[in-house]
N, C-alpha and C positions, 0 to 999 in steps of 0.2 A: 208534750213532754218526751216521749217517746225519740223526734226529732232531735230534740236538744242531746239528749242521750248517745242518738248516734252521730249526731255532727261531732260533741265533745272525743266521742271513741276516733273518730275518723281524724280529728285534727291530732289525738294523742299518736295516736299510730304513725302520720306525718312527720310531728316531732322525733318522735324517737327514733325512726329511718332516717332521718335529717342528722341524729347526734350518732347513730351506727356507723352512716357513712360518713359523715367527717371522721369519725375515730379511724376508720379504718383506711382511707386516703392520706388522712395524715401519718400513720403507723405504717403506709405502703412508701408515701414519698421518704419516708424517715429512714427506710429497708436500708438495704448497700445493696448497690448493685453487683450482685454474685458470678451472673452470666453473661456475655457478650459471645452471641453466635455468629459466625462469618461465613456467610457462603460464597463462595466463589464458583459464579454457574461455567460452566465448562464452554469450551471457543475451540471452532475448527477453523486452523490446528493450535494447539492449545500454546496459551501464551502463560509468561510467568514474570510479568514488568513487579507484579506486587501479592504481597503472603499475608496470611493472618496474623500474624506479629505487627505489622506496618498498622494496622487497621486497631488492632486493638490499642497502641500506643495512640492512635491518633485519638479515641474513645476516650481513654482514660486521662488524657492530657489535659481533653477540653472537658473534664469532672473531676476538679481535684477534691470536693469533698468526697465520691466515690456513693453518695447519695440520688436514688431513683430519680426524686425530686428534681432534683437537679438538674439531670441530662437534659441539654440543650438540643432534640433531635434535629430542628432545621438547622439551625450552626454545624453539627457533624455533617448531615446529608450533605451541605454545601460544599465544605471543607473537603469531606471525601473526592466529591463530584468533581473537585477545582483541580484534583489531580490527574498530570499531562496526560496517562495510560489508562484513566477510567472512564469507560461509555456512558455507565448510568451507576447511581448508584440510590438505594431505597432505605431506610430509616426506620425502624418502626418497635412500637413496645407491647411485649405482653401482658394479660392480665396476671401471670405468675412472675411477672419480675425480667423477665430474658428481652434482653436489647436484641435484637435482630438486624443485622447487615449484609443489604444481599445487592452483590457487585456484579457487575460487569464489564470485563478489561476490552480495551481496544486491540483490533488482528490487525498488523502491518499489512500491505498487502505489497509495497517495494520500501526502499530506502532509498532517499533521495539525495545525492549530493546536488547544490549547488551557491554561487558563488559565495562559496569556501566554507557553505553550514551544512549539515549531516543530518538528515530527520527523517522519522516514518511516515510513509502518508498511510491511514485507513480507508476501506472501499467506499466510506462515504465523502472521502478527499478530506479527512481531519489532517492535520501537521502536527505531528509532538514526538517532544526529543529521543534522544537515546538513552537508555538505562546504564546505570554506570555499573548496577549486580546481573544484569541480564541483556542480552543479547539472542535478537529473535533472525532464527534464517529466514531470509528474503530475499527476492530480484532486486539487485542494485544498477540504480539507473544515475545518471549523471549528466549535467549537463545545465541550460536557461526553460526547464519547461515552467511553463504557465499556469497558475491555478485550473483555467478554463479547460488544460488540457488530460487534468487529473482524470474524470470518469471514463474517457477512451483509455487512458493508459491503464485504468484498471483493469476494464478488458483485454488487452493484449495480455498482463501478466497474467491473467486466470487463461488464457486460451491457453500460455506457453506453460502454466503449470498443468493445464487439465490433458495437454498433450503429450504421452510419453517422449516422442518422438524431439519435440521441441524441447522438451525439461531438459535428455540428455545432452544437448548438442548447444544451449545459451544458457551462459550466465549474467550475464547484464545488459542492459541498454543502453544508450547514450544518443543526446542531441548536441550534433554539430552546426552550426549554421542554419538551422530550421530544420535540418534533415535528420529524420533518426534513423539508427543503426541499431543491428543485434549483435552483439559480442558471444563469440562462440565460446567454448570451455578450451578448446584446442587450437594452434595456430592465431597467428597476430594481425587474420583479415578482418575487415568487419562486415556484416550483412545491412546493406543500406536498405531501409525499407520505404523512406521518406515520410510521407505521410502517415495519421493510423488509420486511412480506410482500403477498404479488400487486404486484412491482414489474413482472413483464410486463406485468398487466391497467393497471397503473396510466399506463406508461411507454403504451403502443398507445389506451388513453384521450388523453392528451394529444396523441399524433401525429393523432387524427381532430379534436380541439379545435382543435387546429393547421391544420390542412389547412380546416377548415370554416369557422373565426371568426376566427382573430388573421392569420391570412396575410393579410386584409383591413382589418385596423387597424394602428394604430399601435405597439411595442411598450408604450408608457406610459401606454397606454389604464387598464391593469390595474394592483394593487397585490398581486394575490396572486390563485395559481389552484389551487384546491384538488382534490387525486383522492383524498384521505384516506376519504372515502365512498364505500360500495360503490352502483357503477351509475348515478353521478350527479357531476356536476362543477361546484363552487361558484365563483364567482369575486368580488373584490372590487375598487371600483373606487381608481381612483386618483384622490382628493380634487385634487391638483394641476395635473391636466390641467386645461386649458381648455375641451375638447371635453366634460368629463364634469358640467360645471357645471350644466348643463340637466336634465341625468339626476339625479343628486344634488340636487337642489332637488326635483321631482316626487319623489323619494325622502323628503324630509325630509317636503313636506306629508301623503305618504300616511302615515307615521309619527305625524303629529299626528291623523291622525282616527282613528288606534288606541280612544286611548280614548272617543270618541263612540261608535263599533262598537261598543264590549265594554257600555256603559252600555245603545245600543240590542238588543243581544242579550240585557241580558241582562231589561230590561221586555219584549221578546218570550217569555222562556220565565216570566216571571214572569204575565204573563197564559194564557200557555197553561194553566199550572197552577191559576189562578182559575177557567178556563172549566172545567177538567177535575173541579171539586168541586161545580161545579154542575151 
């Protein structure tokens, strides 16, 4: 008897936590949704493609009866997520009611022109557009680079940014022909670097080329300063200076006694080997 007793208690108990909680699930989905929290967790260096107004529109659009119930979490997670500038984005509800949204935007790390389209890449080599409210400073590079070629380029850009030295002196890069260049902030040479490997040796070459010859010229002296070569630094003049006009003339005439030299080399080895049969 006793049993009976307490199975009847135990299954009353059940019931009525069974009709508690549906009253109250159903009086929670019924709520309005009051709260929508945005976090926006912080990025070095901080970016701002997208604001807590953007995010709550996007919330309340896809809940028009504005009921708990209702909120579609994986539909927003998705929806948020699908946008160009967000890395990750989380979803989530409390037991008091508060929609939770906690972002995370993507860091440029260059801006990429090429043929004829404009876009960010991120350090993990993402591609996504340009903001038509915001505009993030970044190394701008130009040119046919290759997806494959994204995670080196992202190291050169963090070397040139991590380097005082290199920040002041380049603002863009560009690939011509397979070759890349650094584009200085001053003067209209470029810094050919060719490939992206021994961009220390290459980058620490230029700063002693720098320090020793161009600190003492003009920056237009040059049309191109080449570290593409191991152990040696080529440079090309700039036909349009004034200053280089002297230079480039004695250039042209030694170029013309080319082939007098190569004609008198080559009756110098042509007798050498007359004398040597006799």
């Amino acid at each position: 008897m006793k049993n009976k007793w307490r199975i009847l208690k135990i299954a009353i108990t059940v019931i009525l936590f069974g009709f508690l909680l549906s009253f109250s699930l159903k009086r929670f989905n019924e709520a309005k949704l009051e709260t929508i929290k945005v976090k926006l967790n912080p990025t070095k260096p901080e970016v701002y493609f997208i604001d807590e107004k953007e995010i709550r529109s996007i919330v309340q659009k896809n809940n028009p009866t504005q009921k708990i119930g209702d909120v579609d979490i994986p539909k927003i997670e998705k929806l948020i997520n699908n946008l160009p500038s967000i890395d990750s984005a989380n979803v989530f509800l409390n037991l008091n009611g508060t929609l939770n949204v906690d972002i995370r935007q993507k860091v440029p790390v260059f801006r990429l022109t090429k043929n004829g389209n404009t876009f960010y890449v991120d350090a993990k080599g993402n591609e996504f557009p340009l903001s038509k409210t915001y505009s993030h400073p970044s190394m701008l590079v130009n040119g046919n680079v290759e997806k494959s070629e994204y995670p080196a380029l992202v190291e050169l850009v963090k070397k040139i940014e991590e380097d005082p030295f290199s920040k002041k002196y380049f603002i863009g890069i560009s690939k011509i022909k397979g070759s890349y260049n650094l584009l200085p902030v001053e003067g209209n040479y470029k810094v050919e670097i060719g490939d992206l490997e021994r961009i220390d040796l290459k980058v620490k070459g230029f700063k002693t080329f720098m320090e020793k010859v161009l600190s003492y010229k003009s920056p237009d002296v040059y049309n191109k300063i080449s570290l593409k070569y191991e152990n040696q630094i080529v440079t090309t003049l700039n036909p349009n200076f004034a200053e280089n006009d002297s230079l480039l003339a004695l250039g042209k005439k030694e170029m013309e006694k080319l082939p007098d030299l190569v004609k008198r080399k080559q009756l110098a080895e042509l007798k050498e080997r007359q004398l040597k049969k006799k």
